[in-house]
C-alpha positions as CSV (number, residue, x, y, z in Angstrom):
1,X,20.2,3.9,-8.1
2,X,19.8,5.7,-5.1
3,X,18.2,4.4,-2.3
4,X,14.5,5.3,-3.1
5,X,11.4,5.0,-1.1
6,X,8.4,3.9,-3.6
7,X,4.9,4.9,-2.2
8,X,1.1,5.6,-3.5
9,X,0.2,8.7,-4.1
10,X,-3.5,7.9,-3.9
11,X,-6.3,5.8,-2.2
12,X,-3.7,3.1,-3.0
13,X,-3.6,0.2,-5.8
14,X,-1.5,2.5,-8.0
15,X,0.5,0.0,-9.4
16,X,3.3,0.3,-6.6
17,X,4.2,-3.8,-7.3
18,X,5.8,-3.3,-10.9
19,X,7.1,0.0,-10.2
20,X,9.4,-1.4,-6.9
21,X,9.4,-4.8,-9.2
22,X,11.6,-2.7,-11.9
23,X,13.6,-0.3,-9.4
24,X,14.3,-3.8,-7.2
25,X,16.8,-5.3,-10.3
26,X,19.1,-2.4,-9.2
27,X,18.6,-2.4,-5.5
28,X,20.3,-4.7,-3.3
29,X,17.9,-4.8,-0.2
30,X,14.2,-4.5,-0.2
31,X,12.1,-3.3,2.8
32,X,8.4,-3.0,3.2
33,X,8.2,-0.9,5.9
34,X,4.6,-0.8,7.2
35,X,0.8,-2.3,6.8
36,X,0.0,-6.0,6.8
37,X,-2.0,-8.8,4.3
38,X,-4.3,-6.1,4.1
39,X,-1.9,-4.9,0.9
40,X,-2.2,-6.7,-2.4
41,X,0.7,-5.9,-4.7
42,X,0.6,-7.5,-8.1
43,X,3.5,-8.4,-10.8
44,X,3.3,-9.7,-14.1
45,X,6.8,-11.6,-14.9
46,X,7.3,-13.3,-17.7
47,X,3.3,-14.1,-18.7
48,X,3.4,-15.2,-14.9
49,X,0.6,-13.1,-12.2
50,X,2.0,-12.9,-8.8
51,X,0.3,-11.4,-5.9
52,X,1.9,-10.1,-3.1
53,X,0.6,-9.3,0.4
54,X,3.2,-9.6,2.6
55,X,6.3,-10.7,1.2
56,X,8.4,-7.3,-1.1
57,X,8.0,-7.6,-4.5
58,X,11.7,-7.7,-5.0
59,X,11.7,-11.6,-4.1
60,X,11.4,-12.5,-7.8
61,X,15.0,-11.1,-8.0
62,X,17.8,-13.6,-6.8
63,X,21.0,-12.5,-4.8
64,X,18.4,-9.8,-2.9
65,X,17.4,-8.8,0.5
66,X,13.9,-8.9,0.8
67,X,13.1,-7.9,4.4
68,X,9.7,-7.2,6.0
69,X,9.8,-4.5,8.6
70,X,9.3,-3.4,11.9
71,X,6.2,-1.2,11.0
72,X,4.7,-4.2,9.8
73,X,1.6,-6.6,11.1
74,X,2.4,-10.0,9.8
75,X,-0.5,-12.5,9.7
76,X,1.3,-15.9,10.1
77,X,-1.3,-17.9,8.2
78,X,-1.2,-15.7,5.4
79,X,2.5,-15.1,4.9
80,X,3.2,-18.8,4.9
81,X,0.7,-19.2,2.5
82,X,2.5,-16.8,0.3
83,X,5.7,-18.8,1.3
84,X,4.0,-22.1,-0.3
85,X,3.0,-20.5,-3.5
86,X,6.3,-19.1,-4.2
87,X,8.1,-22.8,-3.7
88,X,5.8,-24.3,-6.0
89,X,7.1,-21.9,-8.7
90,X,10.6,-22.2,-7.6
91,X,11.2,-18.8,-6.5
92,X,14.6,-18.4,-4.4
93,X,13.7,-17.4,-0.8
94,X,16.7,-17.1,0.6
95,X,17.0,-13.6,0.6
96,X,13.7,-13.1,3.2
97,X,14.1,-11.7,6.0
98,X,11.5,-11.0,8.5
99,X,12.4,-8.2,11.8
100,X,12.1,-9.4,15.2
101,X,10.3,-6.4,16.4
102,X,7.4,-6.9,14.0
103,X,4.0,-7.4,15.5
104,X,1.8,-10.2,14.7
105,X,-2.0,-10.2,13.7
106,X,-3.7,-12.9,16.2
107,X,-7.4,-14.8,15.9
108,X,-9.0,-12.6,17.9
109,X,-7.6,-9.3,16.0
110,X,-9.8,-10.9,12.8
111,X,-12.6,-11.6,14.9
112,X,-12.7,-7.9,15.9
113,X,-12.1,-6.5,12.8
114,X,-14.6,-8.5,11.1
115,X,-17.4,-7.7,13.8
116,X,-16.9,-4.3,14.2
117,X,-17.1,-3.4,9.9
118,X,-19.9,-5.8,9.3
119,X,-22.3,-4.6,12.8
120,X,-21.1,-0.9,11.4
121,X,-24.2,1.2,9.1
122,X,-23.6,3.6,7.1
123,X,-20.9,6.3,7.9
124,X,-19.9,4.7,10.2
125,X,-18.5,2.1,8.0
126,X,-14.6,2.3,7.1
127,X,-14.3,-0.6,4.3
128,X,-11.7,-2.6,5.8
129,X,-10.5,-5.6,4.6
130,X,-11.8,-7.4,7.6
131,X,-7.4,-8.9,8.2
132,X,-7.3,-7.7,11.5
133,X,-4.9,-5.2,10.6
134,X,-6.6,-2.4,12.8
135,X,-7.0,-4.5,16.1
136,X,-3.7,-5.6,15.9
137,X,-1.7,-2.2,15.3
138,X,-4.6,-1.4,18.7
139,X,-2.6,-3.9,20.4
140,X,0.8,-2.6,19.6
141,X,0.2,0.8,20.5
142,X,-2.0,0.2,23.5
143,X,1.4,-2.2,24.5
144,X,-0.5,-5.2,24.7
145,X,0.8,-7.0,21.2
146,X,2.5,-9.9,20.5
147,X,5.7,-9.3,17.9
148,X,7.9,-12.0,16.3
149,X,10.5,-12.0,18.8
150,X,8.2,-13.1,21.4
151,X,7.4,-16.3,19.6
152,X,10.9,-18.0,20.5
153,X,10.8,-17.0,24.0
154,X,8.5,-19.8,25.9
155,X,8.3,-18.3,29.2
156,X,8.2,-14.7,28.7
157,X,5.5,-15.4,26.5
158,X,3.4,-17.4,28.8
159,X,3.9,-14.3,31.0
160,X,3.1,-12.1,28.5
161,X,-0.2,-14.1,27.7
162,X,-1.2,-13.8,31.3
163,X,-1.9,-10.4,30.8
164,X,-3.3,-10.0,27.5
165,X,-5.5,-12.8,27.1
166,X,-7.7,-12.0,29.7
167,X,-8.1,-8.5,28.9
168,X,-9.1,-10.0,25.2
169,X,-11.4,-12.0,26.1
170,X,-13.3,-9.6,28.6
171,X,-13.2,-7.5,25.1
172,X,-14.6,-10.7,23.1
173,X,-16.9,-12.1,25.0
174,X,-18.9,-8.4,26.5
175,X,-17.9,-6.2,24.0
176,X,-18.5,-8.0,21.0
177,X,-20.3,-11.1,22.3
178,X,-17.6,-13.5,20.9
179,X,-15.7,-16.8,22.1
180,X,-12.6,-16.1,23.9
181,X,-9.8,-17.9,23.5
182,X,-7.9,-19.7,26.3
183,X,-4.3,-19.6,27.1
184,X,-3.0,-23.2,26.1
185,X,-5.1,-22.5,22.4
186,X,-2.7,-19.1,22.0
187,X,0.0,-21.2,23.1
188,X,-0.2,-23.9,20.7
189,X,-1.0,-21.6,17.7
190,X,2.0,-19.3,18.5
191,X,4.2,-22.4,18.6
192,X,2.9,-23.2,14.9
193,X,3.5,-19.6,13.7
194,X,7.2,-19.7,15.6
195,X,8.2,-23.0,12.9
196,X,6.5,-20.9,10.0
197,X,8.7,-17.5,10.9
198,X,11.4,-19.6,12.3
199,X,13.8,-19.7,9.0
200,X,13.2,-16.4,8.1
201,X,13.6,-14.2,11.3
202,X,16.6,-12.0,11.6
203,X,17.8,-11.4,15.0
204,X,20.8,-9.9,13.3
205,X,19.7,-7.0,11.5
206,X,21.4,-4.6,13.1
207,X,24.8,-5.7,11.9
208,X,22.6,-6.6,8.4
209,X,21.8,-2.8,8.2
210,X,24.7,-1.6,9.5
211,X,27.0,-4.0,6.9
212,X,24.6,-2.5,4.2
213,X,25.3,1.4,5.1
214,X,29.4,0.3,4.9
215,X,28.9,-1.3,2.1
216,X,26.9,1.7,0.4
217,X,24.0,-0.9,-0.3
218,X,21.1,0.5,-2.8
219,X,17.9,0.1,-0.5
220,X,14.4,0.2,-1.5
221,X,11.9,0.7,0.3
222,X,8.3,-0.4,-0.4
223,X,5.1,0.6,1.2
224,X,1.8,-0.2,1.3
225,X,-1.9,1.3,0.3
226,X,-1.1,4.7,-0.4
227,X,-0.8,8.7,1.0
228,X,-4.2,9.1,1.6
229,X,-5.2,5.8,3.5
230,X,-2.1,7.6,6.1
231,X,-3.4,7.1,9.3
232,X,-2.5,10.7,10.3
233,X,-2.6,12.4,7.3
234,X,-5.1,10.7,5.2
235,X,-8.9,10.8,4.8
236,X,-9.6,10.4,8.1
237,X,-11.6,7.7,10.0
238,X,-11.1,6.3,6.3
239,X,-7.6,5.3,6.8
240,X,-5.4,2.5,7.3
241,X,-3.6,1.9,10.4
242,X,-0.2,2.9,9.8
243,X,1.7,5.8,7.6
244,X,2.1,4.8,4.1
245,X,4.1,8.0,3.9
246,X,7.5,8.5,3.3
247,X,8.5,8.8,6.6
248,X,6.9,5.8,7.8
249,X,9.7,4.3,6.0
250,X,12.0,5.1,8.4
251,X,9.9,4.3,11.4
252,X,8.7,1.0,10.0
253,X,12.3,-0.3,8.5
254,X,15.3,1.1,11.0
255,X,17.3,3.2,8.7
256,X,17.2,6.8,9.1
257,X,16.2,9.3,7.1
258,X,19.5,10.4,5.8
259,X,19.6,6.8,4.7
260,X,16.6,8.4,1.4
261,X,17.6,10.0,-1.2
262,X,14.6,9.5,-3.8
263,X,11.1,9.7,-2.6
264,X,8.7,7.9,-6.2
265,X,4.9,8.3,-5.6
266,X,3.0,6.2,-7.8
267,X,-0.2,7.5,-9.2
268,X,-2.8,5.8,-11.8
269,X,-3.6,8.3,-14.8
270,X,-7.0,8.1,-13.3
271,X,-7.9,7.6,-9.4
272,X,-9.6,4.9,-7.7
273,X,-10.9,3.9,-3.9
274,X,-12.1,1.1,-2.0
275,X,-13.5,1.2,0.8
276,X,-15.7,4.8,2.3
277,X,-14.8,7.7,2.6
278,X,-14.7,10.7,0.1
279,X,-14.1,10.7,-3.2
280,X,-14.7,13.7,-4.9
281,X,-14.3,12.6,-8.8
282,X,-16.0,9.5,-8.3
283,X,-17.2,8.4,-11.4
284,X,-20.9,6.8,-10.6
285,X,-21.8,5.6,-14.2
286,X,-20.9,4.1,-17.5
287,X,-17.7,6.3,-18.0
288,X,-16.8,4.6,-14.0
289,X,-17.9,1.3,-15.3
290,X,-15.3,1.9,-18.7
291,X,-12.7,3.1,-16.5
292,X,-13.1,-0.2,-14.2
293,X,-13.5,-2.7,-16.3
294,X,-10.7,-1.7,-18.8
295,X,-8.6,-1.1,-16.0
296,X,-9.5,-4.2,-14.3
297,X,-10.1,-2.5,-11.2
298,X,-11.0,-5.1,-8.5
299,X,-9.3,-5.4,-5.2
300,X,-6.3,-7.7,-5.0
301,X,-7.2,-8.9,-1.5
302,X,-10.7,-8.5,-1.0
303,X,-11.6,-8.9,-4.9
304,X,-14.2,-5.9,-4.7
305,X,-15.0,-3.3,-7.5
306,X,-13.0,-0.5,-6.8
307,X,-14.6,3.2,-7.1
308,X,-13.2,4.8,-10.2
309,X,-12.8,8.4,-10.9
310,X,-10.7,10.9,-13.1
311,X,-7.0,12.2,-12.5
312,X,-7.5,14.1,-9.0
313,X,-4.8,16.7,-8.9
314,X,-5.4,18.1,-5.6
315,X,-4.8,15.3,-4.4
316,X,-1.5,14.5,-6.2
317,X,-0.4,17.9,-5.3
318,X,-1.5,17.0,-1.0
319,X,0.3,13.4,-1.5
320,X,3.7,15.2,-3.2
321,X,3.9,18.0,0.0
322,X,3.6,15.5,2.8
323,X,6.0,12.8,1.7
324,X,8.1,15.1,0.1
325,X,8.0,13.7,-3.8
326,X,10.9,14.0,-5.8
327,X,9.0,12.6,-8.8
328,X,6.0,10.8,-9.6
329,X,5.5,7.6,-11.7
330,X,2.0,7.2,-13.8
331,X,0.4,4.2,-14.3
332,X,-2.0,2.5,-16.6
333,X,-2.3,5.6,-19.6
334,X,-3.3,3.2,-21.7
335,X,-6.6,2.7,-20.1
336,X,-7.4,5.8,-21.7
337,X,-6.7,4.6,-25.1
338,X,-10.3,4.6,-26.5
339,X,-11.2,7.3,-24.6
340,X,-12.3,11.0,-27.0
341,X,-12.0,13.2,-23.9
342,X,-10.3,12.8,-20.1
343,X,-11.1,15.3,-17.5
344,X,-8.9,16.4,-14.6
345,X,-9.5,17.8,-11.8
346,X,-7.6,21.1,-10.9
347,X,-9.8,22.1,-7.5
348,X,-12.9,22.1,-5.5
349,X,-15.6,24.3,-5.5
350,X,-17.6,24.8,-2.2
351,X,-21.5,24.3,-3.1
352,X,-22.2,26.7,-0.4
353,X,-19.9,29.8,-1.2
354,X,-18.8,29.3,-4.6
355,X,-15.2,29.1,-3.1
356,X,-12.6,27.3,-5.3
357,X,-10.4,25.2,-3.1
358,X,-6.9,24.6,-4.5
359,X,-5.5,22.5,-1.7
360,X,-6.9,19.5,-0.2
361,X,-9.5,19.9,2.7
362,X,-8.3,17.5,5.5
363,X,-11.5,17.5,7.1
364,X,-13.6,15.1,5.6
365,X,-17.1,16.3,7.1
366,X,-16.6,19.5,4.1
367,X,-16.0,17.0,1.1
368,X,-20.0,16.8,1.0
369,X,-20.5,20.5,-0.2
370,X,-17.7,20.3,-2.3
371,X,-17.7,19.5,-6.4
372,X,-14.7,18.8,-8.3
373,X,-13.4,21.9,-11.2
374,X,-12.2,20.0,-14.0
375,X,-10.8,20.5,-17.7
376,X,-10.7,18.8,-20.3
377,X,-8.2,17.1,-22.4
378,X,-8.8,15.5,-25.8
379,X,-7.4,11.7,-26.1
380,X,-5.6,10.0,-28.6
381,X,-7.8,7.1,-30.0
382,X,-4.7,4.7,-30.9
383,X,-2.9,2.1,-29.0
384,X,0.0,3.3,-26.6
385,X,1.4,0.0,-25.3
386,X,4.2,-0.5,-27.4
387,X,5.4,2.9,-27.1
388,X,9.1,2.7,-25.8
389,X,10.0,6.4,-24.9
390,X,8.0,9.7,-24.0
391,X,8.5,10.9,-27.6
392,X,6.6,7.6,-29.1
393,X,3.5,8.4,-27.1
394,X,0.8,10.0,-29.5
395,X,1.1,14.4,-28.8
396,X,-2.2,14.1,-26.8
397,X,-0.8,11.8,-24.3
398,X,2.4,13.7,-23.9
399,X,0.0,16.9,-23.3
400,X,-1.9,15.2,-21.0
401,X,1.4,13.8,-18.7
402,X,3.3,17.6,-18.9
403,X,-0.5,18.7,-17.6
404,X,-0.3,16.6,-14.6
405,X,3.5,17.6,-14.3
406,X,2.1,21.5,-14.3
407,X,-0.3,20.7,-11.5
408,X,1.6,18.1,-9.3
409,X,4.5,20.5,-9.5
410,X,6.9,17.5,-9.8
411,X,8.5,15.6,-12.6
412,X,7.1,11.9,-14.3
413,X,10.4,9.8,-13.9
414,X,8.6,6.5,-15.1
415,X,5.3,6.0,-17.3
416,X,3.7,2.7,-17.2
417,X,1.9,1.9,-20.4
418,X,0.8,-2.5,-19.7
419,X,0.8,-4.6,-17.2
420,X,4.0,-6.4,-18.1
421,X,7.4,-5.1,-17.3
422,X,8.8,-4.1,-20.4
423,X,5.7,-2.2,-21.0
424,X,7.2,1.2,-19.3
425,X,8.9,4.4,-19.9
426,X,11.5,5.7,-17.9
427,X,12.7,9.3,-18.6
């Protein structure tokens, strides 16, 4: 393989796990490159579920690197949680890697997150997941974060502490009318997540990378949520906190971007969102409720119905300019299986003017007056999960994929028909 960066293409939830899960047998290091436990990646291996929030999905592959980035916000409690799960079913770990220079989510990052969604009405609203993700990218930015490196380092941490913690606490206790934490509490706690990160960190990763671009090493590299959750180029305030674009993979792992050869979005034959924030072939009724409960759309982290929709191809078409797609892998057809008819949606059309939009408004004050243009494609009524190549899949289904490929302008390289990994086509 080449090396390949695997991202959404959507709201996120695309089915990014399995994808990365089947590209990893080939790769020799893995690297999620941005976001936090926010993320919930799921693979099914061998009649086994595992969930992922932290940790690549390539750790279910021995004699691979599975390294989380730079660009990421690691929440110690949660990652060693992760850690615990994966001993108990005897998965190797020796391959994980964690980077010095990525930041860490603190107490009071959750307490903030968590006050400021549930005191916010309405609009205001984002949906977050409440995992502190937000505050603690704040931090990093702002320069007042804490990252891994600074766990092992006593003194300059204390130091450190002497200037953060009081400028967190004025912002807990008169901002959000929380408890504030003192010094020797942060102190303790970052001692406890030093012996959780301690085996894992890698302080040589320079010469790892390095070794690995001598060595002509196949790299993957994994994000998180998807395209449109981008922080700069998503549906924005209804974002994440980091770029879940391709080119956050090279700000959020340390190789460059001649290091990328093969740029997979992953899109769901369908569309689905959690959180606010527009959604303009939302499904609000018992077609929605087919689509979600077939699809067993509920959030991965935060376990909440996810809003369903049909295939959005303005949006495929947005997420394949601005990370640069070189193909595009569709998941879950087979949710359509029972369906007579699936729509797609090819534009918008302004409510006001009448004007047909063909590319994807960024500002998300318009999406209100706009109404989706669909067509519509007849199904295929017959079971699809056994299907083993592109030429097996009934002729309505292989219409409907070279439709997509028509309006996304790019090629489907892989074409998930189950949850479980042999359950995919790769063309």
């Amino acid at each position: 393989m080449e090396n390949t960066v695997v991202i959404g293409a959507q709201w996120g939830d695309e089915g990014k796990a399995k994808i990365t899960d089947l590209l990893a047998q080939n790769a020799d290091i893995i690297i999620r490159y941005q976001g936090g436990c926010n993320a919930g990646h799921t693979v099914v291996n061998e009649d086994k579920t595992f969930k992922f929030h932290l940790i690549p999905s390539g750790i279910l592959y021995k004699n691979k690197i599975c390294f989380i980035g730079a660009g990421t916000v690691i929440y110690p409690e949660v990652l060693n949680e992760e850690i615990e799960n994966l001993k108990k079913e005897n998965i190797d770990l020796s391959g994980l890697k964690i980077s010095p220079l990525a930041s860490i989510t603190m107490p009071y990052h959750i307490d903030i997150d968590g006050y400021s969604e549930d005191s916010a009405k309405g609009s205001a609203k984002i949906g977050t997941t409440k995992k502190g993700i937000g505050p603690t990218y704040t931090d990093k930015v702002s320069r007042h974060g804490i990252k891994v490196q600074d766990l092992f380092d006593t003194d300059a941490l204390a130091k450190k502490l002497d200037i953060i913690l009081p400028l967190k606490n004025k912002e807990l206790t008169l901002v959000y009318g929380l408890k504030p934490y003192s010094k020797e509490d942060i102190m303790d706690l970052c001692s406890k997540y030093a012996q959780i990160i301690k085996p894992y960190v890698c302080f040589e990763w320079q010469k790892l990378f390095h070794d690995a671009i001598k060595q002509n090493k196949k790299v993957l590299f994994e994000g998180a949520q998807g395209v449109m959750l981008d922080v700069d180029w998503g549906t924005y305030p209804y974002v994440t906190s980091s770029n879940p674009v391709a080119g956050g993979a090279c700000t959020g792992s340390g190789f460059g971007p001649n290091m990328i050869k093969e740029v997979i979005g992953v899109s769901k034959a369908y569309i689905t969102r959690v959180g606010e924030g527009p959604f303009a072939t939302e499904l609000k009724d018992a077609t929605g409720d087919k689509i979600r409960n077939i699809g067993h759309e509920f959030g991965t982290t935060t376990g909440r119905p996810r809003r369903t929709g049909w295939f959005d191809a303005v949006v495929a078409k947005y997420g394949v300019l601005v990370s640069g797609l070189t193909s595009m892998a569709v998941t879950k057809l087979d949710v359509f299986d029972t369906f007579d008819e699936i729509k797609i949606c090819t534009a918008y059309k302004d409510k006001r003017s009448g004007e047909i939009l063909e590319y994807y408004p960024t500002n998300v004050n318009l999406h209100e007056f706009l109404e989706p243009v669909y067509e519509t494609h007849a199904g295929w009524k017959t079971d699809i999960t056994q299907a083993k190549t592109f030429e097996e899949l009934p002729v309505n289904a292989q219409k409907y994929l070279q439709r997509l490929e028509e309006l996304m302008g790019v090629r489907i390289s892989v074409i998930s028909v189950g949850a479980d990994r042999h359950q995919t086509i790769f063309r």
